[in-house]
Backbone as CSV, one residue per row, in Angstrom:
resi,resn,N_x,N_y,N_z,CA_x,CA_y,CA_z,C_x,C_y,C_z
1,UNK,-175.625,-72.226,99.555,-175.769,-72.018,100.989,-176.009,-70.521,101.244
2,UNK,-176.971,-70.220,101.796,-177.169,-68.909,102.583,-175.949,-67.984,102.965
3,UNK,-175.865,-66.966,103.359,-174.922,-66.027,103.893,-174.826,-66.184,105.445
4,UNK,-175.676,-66.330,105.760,-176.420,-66.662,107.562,-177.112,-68.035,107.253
5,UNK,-176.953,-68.639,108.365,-177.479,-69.744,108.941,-178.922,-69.787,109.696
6,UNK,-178.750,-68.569,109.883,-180.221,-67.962,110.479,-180.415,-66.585,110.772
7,UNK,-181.144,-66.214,110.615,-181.165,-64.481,110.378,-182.787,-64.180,111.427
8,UNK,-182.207,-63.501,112.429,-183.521,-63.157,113.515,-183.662,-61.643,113.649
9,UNK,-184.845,-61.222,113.093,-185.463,-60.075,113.287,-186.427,-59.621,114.199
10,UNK,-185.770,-58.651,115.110,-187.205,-58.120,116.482,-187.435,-57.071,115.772
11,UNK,-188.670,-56.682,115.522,-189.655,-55.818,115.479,-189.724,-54.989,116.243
12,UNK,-189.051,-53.333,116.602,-188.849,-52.908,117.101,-189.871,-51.509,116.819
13,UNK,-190.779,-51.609,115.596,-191.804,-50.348,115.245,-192.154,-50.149,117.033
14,UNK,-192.323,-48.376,116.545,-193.172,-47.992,117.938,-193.960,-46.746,117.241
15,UNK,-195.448,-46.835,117.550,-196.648,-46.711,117.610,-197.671,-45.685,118.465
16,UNK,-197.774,-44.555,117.976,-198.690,-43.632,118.793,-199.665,-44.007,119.447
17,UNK,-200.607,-44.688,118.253,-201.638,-44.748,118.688,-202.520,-46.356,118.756
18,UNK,-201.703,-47.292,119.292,-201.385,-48.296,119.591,-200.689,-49.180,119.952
19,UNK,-200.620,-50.513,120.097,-199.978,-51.634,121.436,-198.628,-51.584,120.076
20,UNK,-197.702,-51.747,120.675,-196.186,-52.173,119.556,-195.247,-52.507,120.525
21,UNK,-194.224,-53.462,119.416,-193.147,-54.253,120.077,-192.268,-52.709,120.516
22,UNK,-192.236,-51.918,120.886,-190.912,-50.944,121.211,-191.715,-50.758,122.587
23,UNK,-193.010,-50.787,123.276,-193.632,-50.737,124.725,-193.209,-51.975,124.930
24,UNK,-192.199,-52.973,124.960,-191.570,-53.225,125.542,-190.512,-53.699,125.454
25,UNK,-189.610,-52.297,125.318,-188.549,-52.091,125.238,-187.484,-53.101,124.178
26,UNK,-188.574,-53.249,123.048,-188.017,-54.025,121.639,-186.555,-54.152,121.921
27,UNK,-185.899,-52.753,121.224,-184.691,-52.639,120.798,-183.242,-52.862,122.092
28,UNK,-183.974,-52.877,123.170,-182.960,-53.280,124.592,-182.720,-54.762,123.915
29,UNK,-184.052,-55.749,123.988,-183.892,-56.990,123.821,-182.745,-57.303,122.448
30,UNK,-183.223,-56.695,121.734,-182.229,-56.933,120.364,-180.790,-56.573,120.528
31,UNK,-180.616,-55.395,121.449,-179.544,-55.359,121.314,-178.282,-56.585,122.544
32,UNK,-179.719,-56.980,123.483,-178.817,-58.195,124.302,-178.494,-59.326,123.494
33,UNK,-179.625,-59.663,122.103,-179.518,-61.103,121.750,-178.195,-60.427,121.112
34,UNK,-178.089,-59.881,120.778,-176.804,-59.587,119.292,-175.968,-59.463,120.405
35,UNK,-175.629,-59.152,121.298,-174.412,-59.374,122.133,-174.159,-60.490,123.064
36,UNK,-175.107,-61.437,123.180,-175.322,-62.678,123.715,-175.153,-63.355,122.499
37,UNK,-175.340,-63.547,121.670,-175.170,-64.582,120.414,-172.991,-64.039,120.154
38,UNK,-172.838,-62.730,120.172,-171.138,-62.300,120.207,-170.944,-62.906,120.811
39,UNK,-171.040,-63.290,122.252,-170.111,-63.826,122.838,-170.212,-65.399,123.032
40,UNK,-171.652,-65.739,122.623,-171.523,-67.681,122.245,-170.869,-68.133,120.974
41,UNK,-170.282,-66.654,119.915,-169.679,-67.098,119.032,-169.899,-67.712,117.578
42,UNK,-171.822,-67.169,117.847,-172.405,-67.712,116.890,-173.020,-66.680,115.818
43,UNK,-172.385,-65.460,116.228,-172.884,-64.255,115.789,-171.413,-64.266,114.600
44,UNK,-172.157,-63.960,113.096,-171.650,-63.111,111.973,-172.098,-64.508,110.479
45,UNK,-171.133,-63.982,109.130,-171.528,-64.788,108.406,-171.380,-66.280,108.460
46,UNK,-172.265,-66.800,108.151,-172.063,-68.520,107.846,-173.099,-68.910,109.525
47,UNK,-173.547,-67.794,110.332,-174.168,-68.492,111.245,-175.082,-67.642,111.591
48,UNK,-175.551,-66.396,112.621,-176.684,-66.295,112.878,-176.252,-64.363,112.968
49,UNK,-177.641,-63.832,112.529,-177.735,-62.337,112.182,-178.612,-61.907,113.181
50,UNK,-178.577,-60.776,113.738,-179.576,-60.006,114.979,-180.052,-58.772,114.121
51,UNK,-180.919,-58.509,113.659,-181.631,-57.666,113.348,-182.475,-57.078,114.083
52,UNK,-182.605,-55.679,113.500,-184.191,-55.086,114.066,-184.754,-55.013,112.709
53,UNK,-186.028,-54.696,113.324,-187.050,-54.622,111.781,-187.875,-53.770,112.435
54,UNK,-188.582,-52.821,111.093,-189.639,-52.001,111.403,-190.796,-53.118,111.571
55,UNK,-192.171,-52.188,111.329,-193.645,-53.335,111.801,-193.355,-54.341,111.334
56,UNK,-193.617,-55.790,111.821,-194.115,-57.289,111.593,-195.406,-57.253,111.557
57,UNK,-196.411,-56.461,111.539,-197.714,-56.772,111.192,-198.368,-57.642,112.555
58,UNK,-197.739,-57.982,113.712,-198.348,-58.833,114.496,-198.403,-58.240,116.061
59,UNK,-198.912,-56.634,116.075,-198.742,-56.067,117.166,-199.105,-56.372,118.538
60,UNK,-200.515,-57.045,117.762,-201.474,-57.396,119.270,-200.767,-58.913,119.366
61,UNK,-199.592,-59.512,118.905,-198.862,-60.402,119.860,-197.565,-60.203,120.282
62,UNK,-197.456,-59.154,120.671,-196.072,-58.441,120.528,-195.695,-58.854,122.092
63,UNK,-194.654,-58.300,122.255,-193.234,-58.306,121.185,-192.833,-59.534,120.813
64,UNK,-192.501,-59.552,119.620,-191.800,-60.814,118.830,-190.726,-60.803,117.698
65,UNK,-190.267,-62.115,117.858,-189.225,-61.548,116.830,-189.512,-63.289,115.479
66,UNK,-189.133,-63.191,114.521,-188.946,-63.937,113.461,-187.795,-64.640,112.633
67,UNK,-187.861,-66.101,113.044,-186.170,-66.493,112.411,-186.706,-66.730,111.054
68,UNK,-185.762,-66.545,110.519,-185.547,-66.943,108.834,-184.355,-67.766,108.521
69,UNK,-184.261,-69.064,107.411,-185.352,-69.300,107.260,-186.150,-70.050,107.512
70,UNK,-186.107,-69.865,108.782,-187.365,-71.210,109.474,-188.590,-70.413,109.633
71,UNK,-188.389,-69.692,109.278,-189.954,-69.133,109.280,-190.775,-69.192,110.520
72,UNK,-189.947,-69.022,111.682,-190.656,-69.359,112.992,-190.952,-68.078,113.764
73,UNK,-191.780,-67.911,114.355,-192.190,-66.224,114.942,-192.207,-66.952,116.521
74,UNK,-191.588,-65.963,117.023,-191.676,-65.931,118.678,-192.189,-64.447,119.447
75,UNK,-193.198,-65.117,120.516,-193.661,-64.075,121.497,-192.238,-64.529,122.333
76,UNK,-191.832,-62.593,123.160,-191.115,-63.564,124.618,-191.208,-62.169,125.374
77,UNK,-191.057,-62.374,126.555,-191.200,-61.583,127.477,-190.178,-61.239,128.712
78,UNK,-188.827,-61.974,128.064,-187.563,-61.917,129.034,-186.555,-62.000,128.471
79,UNK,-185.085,-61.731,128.954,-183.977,-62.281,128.646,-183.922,-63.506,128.625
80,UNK,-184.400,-64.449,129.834,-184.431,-65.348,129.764,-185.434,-66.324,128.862
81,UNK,-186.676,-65.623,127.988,-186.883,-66.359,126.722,-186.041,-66.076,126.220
82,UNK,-185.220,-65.038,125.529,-184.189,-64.785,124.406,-183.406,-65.310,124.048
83,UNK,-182.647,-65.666,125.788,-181.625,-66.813,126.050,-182.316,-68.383,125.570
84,UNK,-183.197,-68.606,125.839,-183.889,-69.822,125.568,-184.008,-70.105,124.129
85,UNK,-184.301,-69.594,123.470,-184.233,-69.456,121.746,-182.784,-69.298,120.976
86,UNK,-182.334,-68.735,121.928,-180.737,-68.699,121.100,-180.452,-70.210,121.441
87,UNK,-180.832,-70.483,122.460,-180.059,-71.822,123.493,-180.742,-73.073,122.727
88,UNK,-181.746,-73.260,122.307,-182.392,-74.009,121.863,-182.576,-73.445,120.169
89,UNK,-183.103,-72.908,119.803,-183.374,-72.706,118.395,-181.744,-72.731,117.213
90,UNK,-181.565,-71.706,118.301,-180.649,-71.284,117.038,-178.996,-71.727,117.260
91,UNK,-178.554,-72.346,118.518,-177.842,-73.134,118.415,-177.936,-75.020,117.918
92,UNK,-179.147,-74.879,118.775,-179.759,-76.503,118.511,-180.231,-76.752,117.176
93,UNK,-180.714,-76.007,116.955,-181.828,-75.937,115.903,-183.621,-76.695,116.229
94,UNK,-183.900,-76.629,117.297,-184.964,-77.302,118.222,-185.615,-75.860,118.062
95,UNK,-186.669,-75.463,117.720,-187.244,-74.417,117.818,-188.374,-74.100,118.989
96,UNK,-188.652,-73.359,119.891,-188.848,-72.985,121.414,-190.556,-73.526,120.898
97,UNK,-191.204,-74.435,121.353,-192.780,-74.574,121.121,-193.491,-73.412,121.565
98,UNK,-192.732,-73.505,122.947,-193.746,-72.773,124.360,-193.908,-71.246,124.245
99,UNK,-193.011,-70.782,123.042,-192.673,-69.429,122.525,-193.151,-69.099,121.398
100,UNK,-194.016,-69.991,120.814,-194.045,-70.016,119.191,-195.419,-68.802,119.012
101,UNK,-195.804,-68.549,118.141,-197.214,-67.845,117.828,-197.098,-67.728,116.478
């Protein structure tokens, strides 16, 4: 068995001289999911990890983040996607369609 149950990385690279997940405001979002996942209780070992990560290679669909290991990449553009993916993905294990890329 894994160490984590699911391990989610936002892409938080930021970029001179181009579009990147930190224009909009990457690392705010990361730091709500990791304190929104603390307090649903689903945050540490045996269940789900909040990471940042340098580049994901996928700027021009940014910002996004990547669960492992489901291998699923999400565009989102709110708290309230973030909330939606924790709420659905990574508690449910139902992974967000409408978010996918």
């Amino acid at each position: 068995m894994p160490y984590y149950k699911r391990h989610v990385f936002f892409c938080v690279n930021q970029r001179e001289d181009e579009a990147c997940c930190q224009d909009h405001d990457a690392r705010a979002m990361r730091d709500y999911a990791k304190k929104r996942c603390q307090e649903l209780g689903i945050h540490g070992a045996g269940q789900v990890r909040v990471n940042q990560s340098g580049c994901l290679d996928r700027c021009a669909e940014g910002p996004i983040i990547v669960v492992y290991p489901d291998g699923i990449w999400y565009r989102y553009q709110s708290r309230a996607d973030i909330d939606r993916i924790i709420d659905q993905h990574l508690i449910r294990g139902q992974p967000v369609k409408e978010l996918e890329i």
